[in-house]
FIBA-329663 format. One record per residue: x, y, z of N, C-alpha, C in turn; chain. Coordinates in Angstrom, 2 decimals, m for minus. Example, Ala and Ser with C-alpha at 12.3 -4.5 7.8 and 13.67 -1.06 7.14 Angstrom:
BEGIN
R     n.c1     n.c2     n.c3    ca.c1    ca.c2    ca.c3     c.c1     c.c2     c.c3  cadena
R    13.19    m5.69     7.80    12.30    m4.50     7.80    13.20    m3.30     7.80       A
R    12.85    m2.25     7.08    13.67    m1.06     7.14    12.90     0.03     7.87       A
***
This chain:
BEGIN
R     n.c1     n.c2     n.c3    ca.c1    ca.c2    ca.c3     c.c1     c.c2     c.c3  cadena
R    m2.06   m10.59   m61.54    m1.82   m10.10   m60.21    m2.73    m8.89   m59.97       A
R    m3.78    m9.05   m59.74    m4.70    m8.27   m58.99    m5.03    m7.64   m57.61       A
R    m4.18    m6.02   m57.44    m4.25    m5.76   m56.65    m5.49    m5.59   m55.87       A
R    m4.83    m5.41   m54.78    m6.22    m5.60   m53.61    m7.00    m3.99   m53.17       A
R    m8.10    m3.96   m52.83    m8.90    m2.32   m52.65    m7.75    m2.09   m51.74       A
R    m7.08    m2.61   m50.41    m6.33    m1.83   m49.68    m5.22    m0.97   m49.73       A
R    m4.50    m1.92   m51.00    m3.09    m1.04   m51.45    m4.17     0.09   m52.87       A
R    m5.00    m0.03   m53.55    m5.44     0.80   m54.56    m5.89     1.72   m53.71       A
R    m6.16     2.10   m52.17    m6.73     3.18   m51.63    m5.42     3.61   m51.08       A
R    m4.50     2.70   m50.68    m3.28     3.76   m49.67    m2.43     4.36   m51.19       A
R    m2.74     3.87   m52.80    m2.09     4.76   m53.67    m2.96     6.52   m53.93       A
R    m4.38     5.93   m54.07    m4.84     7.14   m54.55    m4.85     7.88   m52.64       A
R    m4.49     8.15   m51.85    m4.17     8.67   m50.35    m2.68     9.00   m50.49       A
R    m1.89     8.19   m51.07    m0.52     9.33   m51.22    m0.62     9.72   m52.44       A
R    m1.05     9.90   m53.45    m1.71    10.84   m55.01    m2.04    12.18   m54.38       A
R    m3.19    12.20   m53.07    m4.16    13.33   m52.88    m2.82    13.94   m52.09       A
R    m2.27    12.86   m51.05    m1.17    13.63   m49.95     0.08    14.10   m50.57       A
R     0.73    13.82   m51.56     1.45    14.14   m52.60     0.96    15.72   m53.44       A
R     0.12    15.22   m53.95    m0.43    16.71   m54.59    m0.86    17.76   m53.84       A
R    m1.25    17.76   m52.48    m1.95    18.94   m51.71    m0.45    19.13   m51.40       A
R     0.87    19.12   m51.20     1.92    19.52   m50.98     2.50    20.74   m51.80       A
R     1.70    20.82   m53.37     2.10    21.74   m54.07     0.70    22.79   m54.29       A
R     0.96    23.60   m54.98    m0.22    24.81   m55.08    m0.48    24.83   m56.77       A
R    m1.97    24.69   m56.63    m1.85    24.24   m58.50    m3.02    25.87   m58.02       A
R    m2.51    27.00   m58.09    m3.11    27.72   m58.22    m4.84    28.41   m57.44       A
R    m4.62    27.34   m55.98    m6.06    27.18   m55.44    m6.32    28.52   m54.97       A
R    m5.38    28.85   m54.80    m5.33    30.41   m53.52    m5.27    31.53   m54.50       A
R    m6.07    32.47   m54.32    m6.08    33.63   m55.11    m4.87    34.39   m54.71       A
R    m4.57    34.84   m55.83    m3.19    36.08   m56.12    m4.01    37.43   m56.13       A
R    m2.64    38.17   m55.05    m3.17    39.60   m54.85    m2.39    40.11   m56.23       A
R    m3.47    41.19   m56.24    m3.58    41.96   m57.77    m2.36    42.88   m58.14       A
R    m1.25    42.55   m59.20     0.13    43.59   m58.74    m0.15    44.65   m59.69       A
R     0.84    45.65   m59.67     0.34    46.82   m60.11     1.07    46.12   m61.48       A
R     0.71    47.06   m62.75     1.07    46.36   m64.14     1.11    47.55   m64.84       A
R     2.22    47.68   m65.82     2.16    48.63   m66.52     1.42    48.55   m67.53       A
R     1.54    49.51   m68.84     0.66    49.54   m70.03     1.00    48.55   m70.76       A
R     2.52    47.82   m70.96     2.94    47.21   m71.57     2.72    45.14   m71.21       A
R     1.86    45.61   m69.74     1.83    44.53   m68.85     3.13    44.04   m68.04       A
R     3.74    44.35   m67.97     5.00    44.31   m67.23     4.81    44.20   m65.88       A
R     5.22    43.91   m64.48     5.11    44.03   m63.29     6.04    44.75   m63.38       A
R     5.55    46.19   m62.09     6.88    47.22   m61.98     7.06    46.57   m60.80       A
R     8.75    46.79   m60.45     9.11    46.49   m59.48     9.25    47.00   m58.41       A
R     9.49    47.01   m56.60     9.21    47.39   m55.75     9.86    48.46   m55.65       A
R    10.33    49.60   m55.17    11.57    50.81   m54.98    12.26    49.86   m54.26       A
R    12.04    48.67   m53.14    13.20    48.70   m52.43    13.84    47.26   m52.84       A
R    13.62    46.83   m54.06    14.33    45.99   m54.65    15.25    46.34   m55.45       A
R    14.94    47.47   m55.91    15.70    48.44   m57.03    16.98    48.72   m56.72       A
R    18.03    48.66   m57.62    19.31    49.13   m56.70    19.34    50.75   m56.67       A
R    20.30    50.64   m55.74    20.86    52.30   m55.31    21.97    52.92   m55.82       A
R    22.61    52.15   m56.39    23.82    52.49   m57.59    23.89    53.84   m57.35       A
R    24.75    54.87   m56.99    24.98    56.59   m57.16    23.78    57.33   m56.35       A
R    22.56    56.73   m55.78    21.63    57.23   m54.84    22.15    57.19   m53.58       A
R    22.86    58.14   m53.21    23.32    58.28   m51.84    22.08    58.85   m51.14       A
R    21.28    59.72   m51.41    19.67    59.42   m50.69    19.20    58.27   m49.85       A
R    19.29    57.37   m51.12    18.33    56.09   m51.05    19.38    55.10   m49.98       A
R    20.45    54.86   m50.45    21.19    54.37   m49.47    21.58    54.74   m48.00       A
R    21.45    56.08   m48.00    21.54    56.44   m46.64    19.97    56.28   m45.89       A
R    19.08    56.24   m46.74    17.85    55.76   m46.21    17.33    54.53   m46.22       A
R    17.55    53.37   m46.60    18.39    52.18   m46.21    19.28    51.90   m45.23       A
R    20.34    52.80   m44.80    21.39    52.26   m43.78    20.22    52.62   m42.47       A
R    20.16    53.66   m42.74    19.04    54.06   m41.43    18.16    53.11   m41.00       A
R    17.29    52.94   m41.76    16.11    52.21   m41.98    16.27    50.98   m40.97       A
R    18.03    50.26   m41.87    18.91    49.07   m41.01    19.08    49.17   m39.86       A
R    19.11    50.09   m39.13    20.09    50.74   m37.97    18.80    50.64   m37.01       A
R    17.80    51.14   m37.53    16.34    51.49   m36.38    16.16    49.86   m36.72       A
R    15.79    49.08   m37.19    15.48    47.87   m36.86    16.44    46.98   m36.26       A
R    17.50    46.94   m36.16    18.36    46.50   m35.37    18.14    47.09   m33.73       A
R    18.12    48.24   m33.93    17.71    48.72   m32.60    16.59    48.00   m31.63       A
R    15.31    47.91   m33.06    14.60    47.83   m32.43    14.42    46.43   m31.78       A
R    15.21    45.43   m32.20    15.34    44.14   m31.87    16.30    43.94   m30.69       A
R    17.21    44.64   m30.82    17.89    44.59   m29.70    17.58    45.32   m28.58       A
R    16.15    46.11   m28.42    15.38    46.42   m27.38    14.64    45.54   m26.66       A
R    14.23    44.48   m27.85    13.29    43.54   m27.84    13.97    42.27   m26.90       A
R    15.10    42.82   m26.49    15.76    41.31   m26.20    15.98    41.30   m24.39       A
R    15.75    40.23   m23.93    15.82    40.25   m22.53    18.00    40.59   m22.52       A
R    18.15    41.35   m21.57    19.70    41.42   m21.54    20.69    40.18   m20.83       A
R    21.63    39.68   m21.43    22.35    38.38   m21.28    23.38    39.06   m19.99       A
R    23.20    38.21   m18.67    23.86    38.13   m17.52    25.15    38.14   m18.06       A
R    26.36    39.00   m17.32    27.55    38.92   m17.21    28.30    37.54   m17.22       A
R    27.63    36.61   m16.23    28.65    35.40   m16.52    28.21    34.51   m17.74       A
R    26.85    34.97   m18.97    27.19    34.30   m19.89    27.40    34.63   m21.17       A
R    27.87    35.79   m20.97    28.35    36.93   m22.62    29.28    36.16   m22.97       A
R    29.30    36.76   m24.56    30.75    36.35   m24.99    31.66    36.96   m24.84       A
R    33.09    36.69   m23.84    33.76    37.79   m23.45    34.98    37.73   m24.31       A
R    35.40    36.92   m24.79    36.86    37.72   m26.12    36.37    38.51   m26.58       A
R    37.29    39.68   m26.42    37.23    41.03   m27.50    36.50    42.20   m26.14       A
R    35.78    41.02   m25.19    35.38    42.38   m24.21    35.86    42.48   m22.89       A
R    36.61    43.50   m23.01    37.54    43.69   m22.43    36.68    44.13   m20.43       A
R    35.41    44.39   m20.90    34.97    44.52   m19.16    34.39    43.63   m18.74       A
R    34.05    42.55   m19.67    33.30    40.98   m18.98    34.50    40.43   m18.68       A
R    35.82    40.26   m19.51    36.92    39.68   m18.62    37.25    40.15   m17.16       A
R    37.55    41.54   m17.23    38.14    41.90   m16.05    37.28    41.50   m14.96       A
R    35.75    41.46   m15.14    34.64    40.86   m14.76    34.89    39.55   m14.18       A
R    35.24    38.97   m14.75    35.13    37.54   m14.29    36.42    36.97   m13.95       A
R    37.39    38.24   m14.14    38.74    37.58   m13.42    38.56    37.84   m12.02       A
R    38.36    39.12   m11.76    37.63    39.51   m10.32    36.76    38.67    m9.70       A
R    35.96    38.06   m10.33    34.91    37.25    m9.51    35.51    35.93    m9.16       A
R    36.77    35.59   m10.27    37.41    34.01   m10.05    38.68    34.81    m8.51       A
R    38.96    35.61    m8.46    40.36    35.59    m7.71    39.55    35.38    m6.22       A
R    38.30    36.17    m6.41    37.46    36.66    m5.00    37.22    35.22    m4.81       A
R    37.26    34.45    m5.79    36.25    33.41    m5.39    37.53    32.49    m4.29       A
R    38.96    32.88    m4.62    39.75    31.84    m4.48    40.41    32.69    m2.75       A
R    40.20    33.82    m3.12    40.94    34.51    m2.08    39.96    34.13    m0.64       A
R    41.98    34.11    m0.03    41.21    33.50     1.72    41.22    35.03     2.55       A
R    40.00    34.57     3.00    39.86    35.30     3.65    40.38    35.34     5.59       A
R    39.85    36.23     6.63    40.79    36.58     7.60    40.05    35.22     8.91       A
R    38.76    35.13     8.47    38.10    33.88     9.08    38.31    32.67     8.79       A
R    39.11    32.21     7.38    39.45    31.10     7.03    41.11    30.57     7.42       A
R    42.00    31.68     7.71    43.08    31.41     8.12    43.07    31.38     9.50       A
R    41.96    31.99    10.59    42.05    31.93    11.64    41.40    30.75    12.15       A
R    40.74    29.91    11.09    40.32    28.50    11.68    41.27    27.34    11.42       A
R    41.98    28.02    10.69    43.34    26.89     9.81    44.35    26.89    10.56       A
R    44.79    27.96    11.35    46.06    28.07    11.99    45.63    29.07    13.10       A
R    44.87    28.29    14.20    44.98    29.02    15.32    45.91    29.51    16.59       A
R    47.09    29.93    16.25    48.04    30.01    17.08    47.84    31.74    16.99       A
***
């Protein structure tokens, strides 16, 4: 059973498409810092903070301004489509806007019952 050139080319085409999926080292590695012992030291902010109330409070911060800064970044979400459990002024919000919506007014009773 002698395969044919067509299926021996669509194998070595998923071989090449198969293997370019992984990295056999093509791309150069940036250079890490190394100790004497050759060791990679590790980053400060991988390191834990265990008893560094410094470091952790400069961390929470750190947290706090990037949150900020994303939530600057954000177009602001219209009143009628927040999430309103728990907020207590988008409800009152939108109970007001449902009663208004229902309430008759002095032109609608005077076309309803013109006596």
């Amino acid at each position: 059973c002698d395969p044919s050139p067509r299926v021996i080319m669509k194998l070595i085409l998923l071989f090449f498409a198969s293997a370019s999926a992984f990295s056999f080292g093509g791309a150069s590695k940036k250079a890490s810092k190394t100790s004497s012992d050759g060791t990679v030291v590790t980053p400060d902010r991988w390191k834990p903070a265990f008893g560094d109330f410094g470091a952790l409070a400069a961390r929470q911060e750190a947290r706090g301004m990037k949150i900020a800064a994303e939530k600057e970044a954000l177009v602001p979400t219209p009143l009628k489509f927040q999430f309103a459990f728990g907020n207590p002024g988008a409800l009152k919000a939108r109970q007001a806007e449902r009663l208004a919506k229902w309430e008759w007014s002095d032109s609608f009773i005077a076309r309803a019952r013109p006596d």
